[in-house]
C-alpha positions in Angstrom: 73.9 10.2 -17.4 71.3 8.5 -15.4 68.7 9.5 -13.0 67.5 7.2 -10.6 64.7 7.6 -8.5 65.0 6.8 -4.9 62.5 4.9 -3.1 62.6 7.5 -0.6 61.8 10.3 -3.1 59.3 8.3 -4.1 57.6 7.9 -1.0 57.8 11.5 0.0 56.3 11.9 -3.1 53.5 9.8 -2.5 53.2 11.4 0.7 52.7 14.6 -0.1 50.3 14.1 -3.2 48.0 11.8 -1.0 48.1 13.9 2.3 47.2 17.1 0.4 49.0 19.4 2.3 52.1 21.4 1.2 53.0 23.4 4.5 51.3 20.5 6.7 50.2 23.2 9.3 46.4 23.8 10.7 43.7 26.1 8.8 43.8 30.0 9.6 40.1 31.1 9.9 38.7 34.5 10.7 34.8 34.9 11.9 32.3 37.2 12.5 29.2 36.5 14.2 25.3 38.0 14.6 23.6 36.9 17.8 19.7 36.9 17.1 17.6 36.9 20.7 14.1 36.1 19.3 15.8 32.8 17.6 18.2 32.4 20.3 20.8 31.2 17.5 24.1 33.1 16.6 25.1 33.1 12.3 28.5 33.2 11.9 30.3 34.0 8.7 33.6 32.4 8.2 37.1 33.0 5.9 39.5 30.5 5.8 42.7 33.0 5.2 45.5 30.8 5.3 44.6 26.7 4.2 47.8 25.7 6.0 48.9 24.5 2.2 45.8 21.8 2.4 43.8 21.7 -0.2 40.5 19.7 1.0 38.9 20.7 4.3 38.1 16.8 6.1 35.1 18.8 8.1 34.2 22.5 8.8 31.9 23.3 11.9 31.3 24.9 14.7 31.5 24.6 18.7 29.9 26.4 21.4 30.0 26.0 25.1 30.1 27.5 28.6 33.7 27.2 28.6 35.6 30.0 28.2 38.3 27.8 25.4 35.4 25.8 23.1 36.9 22.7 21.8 36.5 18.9 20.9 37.3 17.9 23.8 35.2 20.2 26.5 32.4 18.6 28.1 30.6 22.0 28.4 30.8 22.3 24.6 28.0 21.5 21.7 30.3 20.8 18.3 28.2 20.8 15.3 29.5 20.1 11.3 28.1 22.1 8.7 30.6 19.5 6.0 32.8 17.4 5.1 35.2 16.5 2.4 35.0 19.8 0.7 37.3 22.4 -0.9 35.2 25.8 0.0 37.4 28.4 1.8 34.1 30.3 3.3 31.5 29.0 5.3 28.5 29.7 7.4 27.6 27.6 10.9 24.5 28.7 12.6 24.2 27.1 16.1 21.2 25.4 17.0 19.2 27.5 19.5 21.3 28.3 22.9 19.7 26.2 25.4 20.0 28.2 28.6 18.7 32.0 28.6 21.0 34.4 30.8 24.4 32.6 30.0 27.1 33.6 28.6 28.0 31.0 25.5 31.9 31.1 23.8 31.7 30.3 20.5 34.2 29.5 17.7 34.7 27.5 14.7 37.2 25.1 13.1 38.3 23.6 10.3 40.0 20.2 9.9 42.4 19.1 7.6 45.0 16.5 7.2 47.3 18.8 9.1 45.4 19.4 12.0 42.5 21.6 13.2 42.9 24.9 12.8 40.4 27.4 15.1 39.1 31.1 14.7 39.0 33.6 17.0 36.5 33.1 20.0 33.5 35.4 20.0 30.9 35.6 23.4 27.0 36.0 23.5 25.0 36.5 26.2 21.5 35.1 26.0 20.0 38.1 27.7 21.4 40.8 25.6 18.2 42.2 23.1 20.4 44.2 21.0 21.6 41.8 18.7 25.1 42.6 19.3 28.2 40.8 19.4 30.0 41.3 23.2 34.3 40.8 22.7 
């Protein structure tokens, strides 16, 4: 017998292969963050614990703001790539130097793939803490 391939099978194929994604769903990522007050800069350290079934990472980066939600799209956030193209599944983003002192900045990373962007978990700094520790 016969097997014929269907142009439809074919194209899902395709699909698939050149999309580089197998679950097609955003990038899990998990942070933690150091605030340093004589720099004025936080370091955050980042795991990428579920890839979403995408292989290659179109940009990694970071985002922070006086809004409570950082994202792409907030005018009261700074969003800043650390790279592109790439297949690394940890990363670090240090933030330029906060540019207000006594304000609270939200800050949060992402990573964007084929599927989507996928976000970690939201951290907060306030520039007048000395300590150099993180406030949840």
């Amino acid at each position: 017998m016969k097997t014929k391939i269907t142009p439809l099978f074919l194209l899902f194929s395709l699909l698939v292969l050149f999309m580089g994604c197998a679950k097609f769903e955003p990038a899990q990522l998990k942070m933690t963050a150091t605030y340093n007050p004589e720099e004025r800069t936080v370091t955050c350290d980042v795991t990428i614990i579920d890839d979403g079934g995408c292989s290659n990472f179109t940009e990694q980066g970071g985002i922070f703001s006086l809004s409570e939600v950082p994202s792409h799209l907030d005018q009261y956030s700074v969003v800043e790539v650390v790279e592109k193209n790439t297949k690394n599944t940890t990363f670090r983003y240090k933030t330029s130097k906060l540019p207000l002192e006594n304000t609270t900045y939200y800050i949060r990373t992402y990573v964007k793939t084929n599927a989507g962007t996928g976000y970690s978990n939201i951290v907060t700094f306030d520039t007048t803490v000395e300590d150099g520790e993180e406030t949840e």
